[in-house]
C-alpha positions as CSV (number, residue, x, y, z in Angstrom):
1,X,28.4,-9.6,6.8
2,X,28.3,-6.6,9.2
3,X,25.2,-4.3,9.0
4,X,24.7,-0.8,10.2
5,X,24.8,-1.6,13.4
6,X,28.6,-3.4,12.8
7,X,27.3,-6.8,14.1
8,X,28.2,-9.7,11.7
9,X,25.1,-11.9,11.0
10,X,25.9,-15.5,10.6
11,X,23.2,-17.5,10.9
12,X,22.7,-19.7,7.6
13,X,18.4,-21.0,8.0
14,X,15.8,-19.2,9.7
15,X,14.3,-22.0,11.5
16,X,13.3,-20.5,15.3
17,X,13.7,-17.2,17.1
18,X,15.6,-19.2,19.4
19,X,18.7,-19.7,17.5
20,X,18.8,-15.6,17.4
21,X,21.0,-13.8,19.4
22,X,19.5,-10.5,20.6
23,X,22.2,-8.9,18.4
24,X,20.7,-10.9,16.0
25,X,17.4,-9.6,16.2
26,X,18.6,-6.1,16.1
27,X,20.2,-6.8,12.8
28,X,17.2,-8.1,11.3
29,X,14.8,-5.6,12.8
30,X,17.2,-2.1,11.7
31,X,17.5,-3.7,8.0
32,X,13.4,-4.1,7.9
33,X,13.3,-0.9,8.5
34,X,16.1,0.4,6.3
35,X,13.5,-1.8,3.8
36,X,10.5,-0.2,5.2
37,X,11.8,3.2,4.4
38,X,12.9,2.3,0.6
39,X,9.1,0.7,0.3
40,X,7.5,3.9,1.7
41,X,9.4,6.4,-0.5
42,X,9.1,4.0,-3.3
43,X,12.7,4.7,-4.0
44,X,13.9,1.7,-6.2
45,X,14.3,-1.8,-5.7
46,X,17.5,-3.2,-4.5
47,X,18.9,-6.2,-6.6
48,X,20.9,-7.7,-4.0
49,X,19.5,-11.6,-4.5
50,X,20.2,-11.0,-8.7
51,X,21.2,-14.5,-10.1
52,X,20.0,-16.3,-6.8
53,X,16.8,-18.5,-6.5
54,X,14.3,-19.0,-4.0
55,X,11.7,-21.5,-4.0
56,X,8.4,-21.2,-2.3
57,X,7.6,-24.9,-0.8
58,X,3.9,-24.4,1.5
59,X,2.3,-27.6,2.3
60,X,-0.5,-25.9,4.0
61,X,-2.6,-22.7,2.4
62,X,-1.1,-19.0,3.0
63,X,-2.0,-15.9,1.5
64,X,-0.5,-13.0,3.5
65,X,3.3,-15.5,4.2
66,X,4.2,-16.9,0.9
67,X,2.8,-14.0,-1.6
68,X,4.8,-11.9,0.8
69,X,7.8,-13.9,0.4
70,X,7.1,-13.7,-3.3
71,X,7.2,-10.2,-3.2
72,X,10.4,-9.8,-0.7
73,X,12.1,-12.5,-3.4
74,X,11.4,-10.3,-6.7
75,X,12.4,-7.2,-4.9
76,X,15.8,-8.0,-4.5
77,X,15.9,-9.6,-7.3
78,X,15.7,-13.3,-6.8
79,X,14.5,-16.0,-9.2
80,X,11.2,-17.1,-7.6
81,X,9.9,-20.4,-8.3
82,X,6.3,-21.5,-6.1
83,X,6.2,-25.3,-5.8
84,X,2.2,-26.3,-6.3
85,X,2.3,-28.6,-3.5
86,X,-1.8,-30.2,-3.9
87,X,-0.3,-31.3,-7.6
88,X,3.1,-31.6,-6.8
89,X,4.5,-35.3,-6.2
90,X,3.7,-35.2,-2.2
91,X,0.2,-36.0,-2.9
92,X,1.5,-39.2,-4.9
93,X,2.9,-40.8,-1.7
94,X,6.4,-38.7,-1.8
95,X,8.2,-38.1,1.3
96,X,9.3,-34.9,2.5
97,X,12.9,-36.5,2.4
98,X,12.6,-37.6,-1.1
99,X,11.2,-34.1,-1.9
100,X,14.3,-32.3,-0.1
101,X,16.6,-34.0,-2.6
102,X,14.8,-33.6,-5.5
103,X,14.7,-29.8,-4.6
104,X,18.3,-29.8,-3.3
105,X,19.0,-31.3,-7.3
106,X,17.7,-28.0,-8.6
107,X,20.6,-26.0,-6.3
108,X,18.0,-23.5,-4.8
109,X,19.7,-20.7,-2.8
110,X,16.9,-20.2,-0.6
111,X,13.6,-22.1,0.8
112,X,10.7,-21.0,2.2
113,X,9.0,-23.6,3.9
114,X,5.5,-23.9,5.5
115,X,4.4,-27.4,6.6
116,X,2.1,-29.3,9.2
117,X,4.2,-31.0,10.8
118,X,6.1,-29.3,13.4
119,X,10.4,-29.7,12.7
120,X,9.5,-30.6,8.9
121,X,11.7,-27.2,8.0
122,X,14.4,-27.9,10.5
123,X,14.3,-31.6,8.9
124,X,15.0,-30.1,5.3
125,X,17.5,-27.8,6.7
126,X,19.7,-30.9,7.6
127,X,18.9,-32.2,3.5
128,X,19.3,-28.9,1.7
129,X,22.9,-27.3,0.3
130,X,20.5,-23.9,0.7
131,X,18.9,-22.2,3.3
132,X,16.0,-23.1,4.9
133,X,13.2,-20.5,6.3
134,X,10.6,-21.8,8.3
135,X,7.7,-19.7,7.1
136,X,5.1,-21.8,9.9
137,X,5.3,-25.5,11.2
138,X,2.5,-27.0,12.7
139,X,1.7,-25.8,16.1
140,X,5.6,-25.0,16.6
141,X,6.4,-21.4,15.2
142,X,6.3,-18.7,12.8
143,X,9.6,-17.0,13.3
144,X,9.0,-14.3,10.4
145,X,5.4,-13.4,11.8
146,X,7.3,-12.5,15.3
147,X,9.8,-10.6,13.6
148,X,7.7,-8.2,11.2
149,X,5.4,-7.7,14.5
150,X,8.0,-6.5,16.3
151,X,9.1,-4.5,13.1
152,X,5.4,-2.8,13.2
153,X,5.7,-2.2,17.0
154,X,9.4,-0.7,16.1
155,X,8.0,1.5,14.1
156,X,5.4,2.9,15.9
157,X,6.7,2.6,20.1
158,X,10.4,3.4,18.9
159,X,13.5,1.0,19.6
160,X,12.7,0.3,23.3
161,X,10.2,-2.8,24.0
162,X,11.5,-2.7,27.8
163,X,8.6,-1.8,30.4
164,X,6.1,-2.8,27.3
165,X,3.3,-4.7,28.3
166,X,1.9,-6.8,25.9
167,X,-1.3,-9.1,25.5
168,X,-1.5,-12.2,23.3
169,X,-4.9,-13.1,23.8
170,X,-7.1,-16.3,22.5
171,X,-6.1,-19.9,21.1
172,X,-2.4,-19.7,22.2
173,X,-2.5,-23.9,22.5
174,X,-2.5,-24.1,18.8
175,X,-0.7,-20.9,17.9
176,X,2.9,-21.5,16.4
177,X,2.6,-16.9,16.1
178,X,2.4,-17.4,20.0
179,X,5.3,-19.3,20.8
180,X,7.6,-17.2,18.5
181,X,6.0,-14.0,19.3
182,X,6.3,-15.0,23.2
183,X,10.1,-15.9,22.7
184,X,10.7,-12.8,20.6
185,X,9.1,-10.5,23.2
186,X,11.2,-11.8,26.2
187,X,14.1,-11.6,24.6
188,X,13.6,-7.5,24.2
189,X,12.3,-7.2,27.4
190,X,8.5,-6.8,27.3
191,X,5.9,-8.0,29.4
192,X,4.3,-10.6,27.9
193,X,0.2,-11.6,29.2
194,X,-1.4,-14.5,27.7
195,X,-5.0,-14.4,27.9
196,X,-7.4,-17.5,27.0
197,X,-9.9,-20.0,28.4
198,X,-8.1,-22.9,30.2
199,X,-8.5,-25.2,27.5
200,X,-6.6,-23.2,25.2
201,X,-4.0,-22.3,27.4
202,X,-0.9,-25.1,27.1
203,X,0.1,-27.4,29.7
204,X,3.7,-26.2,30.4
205,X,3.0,-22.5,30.2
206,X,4.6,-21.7,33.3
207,X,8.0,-22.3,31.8
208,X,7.4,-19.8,29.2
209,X,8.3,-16.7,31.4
210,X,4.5,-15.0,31.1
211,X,2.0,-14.3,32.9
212,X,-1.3,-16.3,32.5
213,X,-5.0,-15.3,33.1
214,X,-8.6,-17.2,32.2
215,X,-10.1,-13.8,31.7
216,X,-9.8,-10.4,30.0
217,X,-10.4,-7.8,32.2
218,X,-7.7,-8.7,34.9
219,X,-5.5,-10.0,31.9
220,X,-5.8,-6.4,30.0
221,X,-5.3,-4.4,33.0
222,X,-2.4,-1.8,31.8
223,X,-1.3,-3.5,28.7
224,X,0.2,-1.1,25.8
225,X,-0.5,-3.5,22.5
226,X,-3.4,-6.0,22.6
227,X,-2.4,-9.0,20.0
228,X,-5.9,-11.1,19.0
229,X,-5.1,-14.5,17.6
230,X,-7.4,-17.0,15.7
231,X,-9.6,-20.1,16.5
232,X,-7.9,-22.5,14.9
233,X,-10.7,-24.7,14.3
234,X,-8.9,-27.2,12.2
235,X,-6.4,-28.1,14.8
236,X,-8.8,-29.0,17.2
237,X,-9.7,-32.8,17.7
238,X,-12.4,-31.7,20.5
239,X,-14.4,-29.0,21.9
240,X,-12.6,-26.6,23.2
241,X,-14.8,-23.9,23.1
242,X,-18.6,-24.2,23.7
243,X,-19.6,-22.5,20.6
244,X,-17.9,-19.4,18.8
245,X,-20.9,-17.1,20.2
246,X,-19.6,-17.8,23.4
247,X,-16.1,-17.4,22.8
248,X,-16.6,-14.0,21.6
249,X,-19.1,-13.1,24.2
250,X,-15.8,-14.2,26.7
251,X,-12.5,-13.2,24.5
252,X,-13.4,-11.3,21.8
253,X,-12.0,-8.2,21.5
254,X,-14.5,-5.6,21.7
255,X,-14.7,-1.9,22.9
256,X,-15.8,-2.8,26.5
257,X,-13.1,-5.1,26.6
258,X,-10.5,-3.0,25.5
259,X,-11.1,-0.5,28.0
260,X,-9.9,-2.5,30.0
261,X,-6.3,-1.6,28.7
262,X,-4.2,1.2,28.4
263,X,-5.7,4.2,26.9
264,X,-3.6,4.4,24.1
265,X,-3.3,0.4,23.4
266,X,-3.3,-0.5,20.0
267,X,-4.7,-3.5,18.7
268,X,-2.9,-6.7,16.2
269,X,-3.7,-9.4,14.1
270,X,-1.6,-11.6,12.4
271,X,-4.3,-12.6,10.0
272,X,-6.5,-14.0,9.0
273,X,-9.5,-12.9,11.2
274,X,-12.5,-14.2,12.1
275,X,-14.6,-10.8,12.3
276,X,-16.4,-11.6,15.3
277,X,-15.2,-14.5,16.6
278,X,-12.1,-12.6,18.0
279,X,-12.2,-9.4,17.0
280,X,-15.2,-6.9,16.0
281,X,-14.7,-5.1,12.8
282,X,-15.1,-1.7,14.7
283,X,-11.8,-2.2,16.2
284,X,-9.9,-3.8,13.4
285,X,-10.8,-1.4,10.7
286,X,-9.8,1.2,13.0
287,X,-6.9,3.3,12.0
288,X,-6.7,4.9,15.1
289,X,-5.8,1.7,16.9
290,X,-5.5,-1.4,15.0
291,X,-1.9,-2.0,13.5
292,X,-3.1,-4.7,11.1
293,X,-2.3,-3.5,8.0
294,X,1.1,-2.0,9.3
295,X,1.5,-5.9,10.0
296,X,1.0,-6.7,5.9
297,X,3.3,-3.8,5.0
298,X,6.5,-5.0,7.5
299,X,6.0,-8.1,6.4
300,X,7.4,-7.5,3.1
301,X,10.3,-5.7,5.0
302,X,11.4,-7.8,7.1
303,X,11.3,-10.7,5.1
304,X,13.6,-9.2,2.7
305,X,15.9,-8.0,5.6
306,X,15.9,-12.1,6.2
307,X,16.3,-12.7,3.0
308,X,18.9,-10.5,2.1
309,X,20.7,-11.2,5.9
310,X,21.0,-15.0,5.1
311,X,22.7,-15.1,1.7
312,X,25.2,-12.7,2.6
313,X,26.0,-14.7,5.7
314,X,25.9,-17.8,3.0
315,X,28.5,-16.1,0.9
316,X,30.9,-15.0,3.4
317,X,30.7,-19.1,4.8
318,X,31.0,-20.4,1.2
């Protein structure tokens, strides 16, 4: 199907921002905000998913991803079913394959997919008749979370992300919201910084097209949008930090630190924070600068943008 901006989408799973097109993104991010706008005047709900059903499969705890996705789904007017994975037959000893074709019995139109394993949604894409959304696969990527921040930036900066400067700033060696954000950001032209200790900083990061610093007052130095990420503790088979006092002494986002950026940067999360491990609640809970809960809102938008992109393009290929 052809959006406002006439360019047909055809992609049938959202699986990686690299299997977008720019043109691609563009459609995506102009029908978030077409679903932005409708959320904000609270005009009516569109029902353009009637009589089609999505099922919710996360292997791994969400909050802000899959009752977003729940949301997106009953807005257009999906059937939406959530799969309770901890008493679901996986914890029996079921394989993900085995799971993919019992689901793929029940004729879903769409699945949302979170899992630990990185490629487990790309793996069920191959199994499925429907499509497949990777909603977050182990340290691999989050391709919604980079889309609905770059729907909040959007908003806010306006269409152009070219000359943007842009921070990502903490455990980027386990962050799957890095390497989509990273790839996203690229691809519309912005600057992209990464910011961390060494031993959070990957191995092959000079293939990534960013620029890499140990600290945060050279890495901040002009940067329009500083984006915090999470300690993820449970990924972590070492020490990789000294202790989280430290860290935050080091990389956590405080006023003296964010000084250190533009005047007018504003401040992201992708959630859930660790209130001074990362970031101090001065700066998140401030309105002024922090875009987090602009993040929550476009992420209802955008994921019915995906949602509703996908199973036209299904349609017109079945």
């Amino acid at each position: 199907m052809a959006f406002s901006n006439g360019y047909p989408f055809t992609q049938r799973h959202c699986l990686s921002i690299s299997q977008f097109s720019r043109p691609d993104i563009e459609t995506l991010l102009t029908l978030g905000e077409h679903y932005l706008d409708l959320s904000v005047q609270k005009s009516g709900e569109s029902k353009v998913l009637t009589g089609k059903t999505l099922i919710n499969l996360f292997f791994e705890n969400s909050t802000r991803t899959e009752k977003s996705f729940e949301v997106a789904g009953r807005r257009l007017g999906a059937d939406v079913i959530g799969m309770a994975v901890a008493h679901s037959s996986v914890k029996k000893g079921e394989t993900l394959l085995d799971t993919a074709a019992t689901l793929n019995a029940m004729n879903p139109d769409m699945l949302v997919v979170r899992h630990g394993t990185s490629g487990a949604p790309a793996l069920l894409s191959q199994k499925v008749s429907g499509s497949v959304i990777n909603a977050g696969d182990g340290m691999h990527e989050h391709p919604t979370q980079a889309l609905l921040d770059a729907l909040t930036l959007r908003r806010v900066i306006g269409g152009d992300f070219g000359g943007l400067r842009i921070a990502i700033c903490g455990d980027i060696l386990h962050s799957r919201v890095a390497r989509s954000n990273i790839q996203l950001l690229n691809m519309l032209g912005a600057e992209v910084h990464l910011i961390g200790p060494p031993t959070l900083i990957p191995a092959n990061v000079d293939r990534w097209g960013t620029n890499v610093f140990h600290d945060m007052e050279t890495g901040l130095q002009g940067c329009d949008v500083v984006m915090m990420l999470r300690l993820q503790l449970e990924r972590m088979s070492g020490a990789f930090v000294p202790s989280k006092r430290e860290y935050y002494h080091y990389y956590g986002l405080d006023r003296t630190k964010l000084a250190y950026a533009s005047s007018d940067a504003l401040v992201m999360h992708p959630g859930p924070m660790n209130r001074g491990v990362e970031i101090s609640s001065d700066i998140a809970d401030d309105p002024g600068i922090s875009l987090i809960t602009q993040q929550v809102e476009s992420g209802i938008a955008i994921r019915m943008a995906i949602l509703h992109a996908l199973s036209d393009a299904r349609d017109m290929q079945s």
